[in-house]
C-alpha positions in Angstrom: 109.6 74.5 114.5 105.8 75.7 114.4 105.0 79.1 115.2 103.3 79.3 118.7 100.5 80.9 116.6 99.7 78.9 114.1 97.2 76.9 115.7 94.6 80.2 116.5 92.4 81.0 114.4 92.4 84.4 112.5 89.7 86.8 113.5 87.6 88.5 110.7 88.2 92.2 110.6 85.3 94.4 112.3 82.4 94.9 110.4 81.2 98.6 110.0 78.6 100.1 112.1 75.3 99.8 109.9 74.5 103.3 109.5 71.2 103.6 110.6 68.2 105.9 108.4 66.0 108.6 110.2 63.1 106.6 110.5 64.5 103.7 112.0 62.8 101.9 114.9 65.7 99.8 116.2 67.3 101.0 119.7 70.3 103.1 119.8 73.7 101.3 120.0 75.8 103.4 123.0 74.6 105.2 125.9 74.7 108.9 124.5 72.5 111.0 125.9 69.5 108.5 126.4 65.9 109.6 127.3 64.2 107.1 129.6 65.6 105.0 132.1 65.4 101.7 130.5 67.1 102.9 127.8 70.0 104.1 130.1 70.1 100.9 131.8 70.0 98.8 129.0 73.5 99.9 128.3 74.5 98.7 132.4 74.8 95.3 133.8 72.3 95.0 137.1 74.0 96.8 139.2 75.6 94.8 142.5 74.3 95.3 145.6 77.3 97.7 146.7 76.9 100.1 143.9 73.3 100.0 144.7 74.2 101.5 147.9 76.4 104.0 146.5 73.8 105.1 144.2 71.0 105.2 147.1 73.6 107.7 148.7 74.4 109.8 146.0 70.3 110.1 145.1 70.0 111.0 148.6 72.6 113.3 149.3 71.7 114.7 145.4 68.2 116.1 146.3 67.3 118.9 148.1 64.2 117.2 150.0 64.9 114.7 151.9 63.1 111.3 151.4 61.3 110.7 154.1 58.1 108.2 153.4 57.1 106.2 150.1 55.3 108.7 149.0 58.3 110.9 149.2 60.4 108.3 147.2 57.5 108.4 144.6 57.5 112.3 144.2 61.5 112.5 144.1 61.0 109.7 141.1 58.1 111.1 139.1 60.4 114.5 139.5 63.2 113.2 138.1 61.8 111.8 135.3 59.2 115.4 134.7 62.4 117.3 134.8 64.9 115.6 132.2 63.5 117.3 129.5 64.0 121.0 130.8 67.5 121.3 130.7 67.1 120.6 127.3 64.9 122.9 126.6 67.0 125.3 128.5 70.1 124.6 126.7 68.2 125.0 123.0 66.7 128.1 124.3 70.2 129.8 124.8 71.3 128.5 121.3 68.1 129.9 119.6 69.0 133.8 121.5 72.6 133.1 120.8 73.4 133.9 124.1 75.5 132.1 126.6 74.0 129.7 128.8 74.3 131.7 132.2 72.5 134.8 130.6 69.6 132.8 129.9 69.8 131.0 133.1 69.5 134.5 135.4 66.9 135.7 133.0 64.7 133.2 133.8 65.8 133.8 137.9 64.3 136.8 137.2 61.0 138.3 138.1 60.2 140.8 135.9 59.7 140.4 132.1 59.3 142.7 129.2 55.9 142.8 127.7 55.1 143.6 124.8 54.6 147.9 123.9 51.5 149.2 123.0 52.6 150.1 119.6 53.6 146.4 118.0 51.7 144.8 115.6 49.2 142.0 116.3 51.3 139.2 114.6 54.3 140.8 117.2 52.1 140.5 119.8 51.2 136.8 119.2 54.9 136.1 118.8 55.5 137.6 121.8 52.9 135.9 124.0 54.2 132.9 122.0 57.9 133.7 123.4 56.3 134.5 126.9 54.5 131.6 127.4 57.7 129.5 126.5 60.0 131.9 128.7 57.3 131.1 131.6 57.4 127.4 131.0 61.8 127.4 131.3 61.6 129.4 134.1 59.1 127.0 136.3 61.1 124.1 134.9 64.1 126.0 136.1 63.0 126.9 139.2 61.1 123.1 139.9 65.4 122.0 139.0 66.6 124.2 141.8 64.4 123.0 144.0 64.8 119.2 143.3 68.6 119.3 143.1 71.4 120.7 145.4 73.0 122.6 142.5 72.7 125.9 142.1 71.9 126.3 138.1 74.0 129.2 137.1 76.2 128.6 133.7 76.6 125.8 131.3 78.6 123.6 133.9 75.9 123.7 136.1 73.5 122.2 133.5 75.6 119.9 132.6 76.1 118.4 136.0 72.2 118.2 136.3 71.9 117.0 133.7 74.0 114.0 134.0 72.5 113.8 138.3 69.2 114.1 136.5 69.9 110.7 134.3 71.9 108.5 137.4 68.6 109.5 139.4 66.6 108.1 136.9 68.6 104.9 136.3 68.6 104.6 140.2 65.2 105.0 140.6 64.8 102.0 137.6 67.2 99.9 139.0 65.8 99.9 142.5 62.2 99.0 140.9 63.9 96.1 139.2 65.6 95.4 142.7 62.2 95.2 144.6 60.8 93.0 142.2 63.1 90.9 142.4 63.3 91.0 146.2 59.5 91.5 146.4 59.7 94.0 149.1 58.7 97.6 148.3 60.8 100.3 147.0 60.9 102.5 149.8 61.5 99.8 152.2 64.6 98.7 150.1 65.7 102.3 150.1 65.8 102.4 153.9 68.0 99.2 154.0 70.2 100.6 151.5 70.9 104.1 152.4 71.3 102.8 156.3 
């Protein structure tokens, strides 16, 4: 008697990932961390128009300003997308002071910082105005997080969590563009009928 097999046909093995050089153009293969929202949603089918909605909510209930006009759907966009690169920054800072995450955090919460003394040399003082200037640059982006997100930015966890908000935000914001298009209404209005 046959085998109820024998009439399939054998699959080839996998082939091995092609191992791809540093300077290679081609587009990653997985959805680690990506860095635009095209790239994130090229990993995602169009997303129905349920999850749409859930994503509207979670964007909505996510930020700390409410939206309340297209110009505020704009600004709450163009944030997102300004702010995915500070956390990071913020994270790489902490690793380059071997420190822990929520040190560098409350250090930047901080108002006062330590200036150089009177008494260092000229190529200390340029490296730390250098240090300074960068310190002042993580501490706005910190602060511009706190006030565009509803979490409160204090250890690693924290980060993390806006980080990943940070990167659904975006892909929302991407996917309701595509949405409008497609719909040919505006993005704000098709914000209101989804978050209704």
């Amino acid at each position: 008697m046959p085998r109820a097999d024998a009439h399939m046909k054998t699959l080839a093995p996998p082939t091995p990932a092609k191992v791809l050089s540093a300077d290679s153009t081609q587009a990653p293969t997985g959805p680690a961390r990506c860095s635009t929202p095209e790239e994130i949603m090229a990993f995602r089918a169009p997303p129905s128009q349920d999850e749409m909605e859930r994503m509207a909510f979670e964007v909505s209930m996510l930020l700390r300003a409410p939206v309340k006009d297209a110009a505020g759907l704009e600004h709450s966009h163009h944030e997102t997308l300004g702010l995915m690169h500070v956390i990071p920054a913020l994270q790489a800072s902490a690793a380059r002071a071997k420190g822990n995450v929520a040190s560098i955090l409350q250090s930047f919460g901080s108002v006062e910082k330590q200036r150089c003394s009177d008494h260092a040399t000229e190529k200390q003082r340029c490296s730390d105005h250098a240090t300074e200037q960068e310190d002042a640059t993580l501490a706005l982006g910190l602060a511009r997080l706190r006030q565009h997100l509803r979490i409160k930015m204090m250890d690693a966890e924290d980060l993390k969590c806006a980080d990943k908000a940070l990167q659904e935000a975006a892909a929302f914001f991407h996917a309701l563009t595509a949405m409008a298009e497609v719909e040919g209404i505006c993005r704000y209005n098709l914000f209101l009928r989804l978050t209704a």
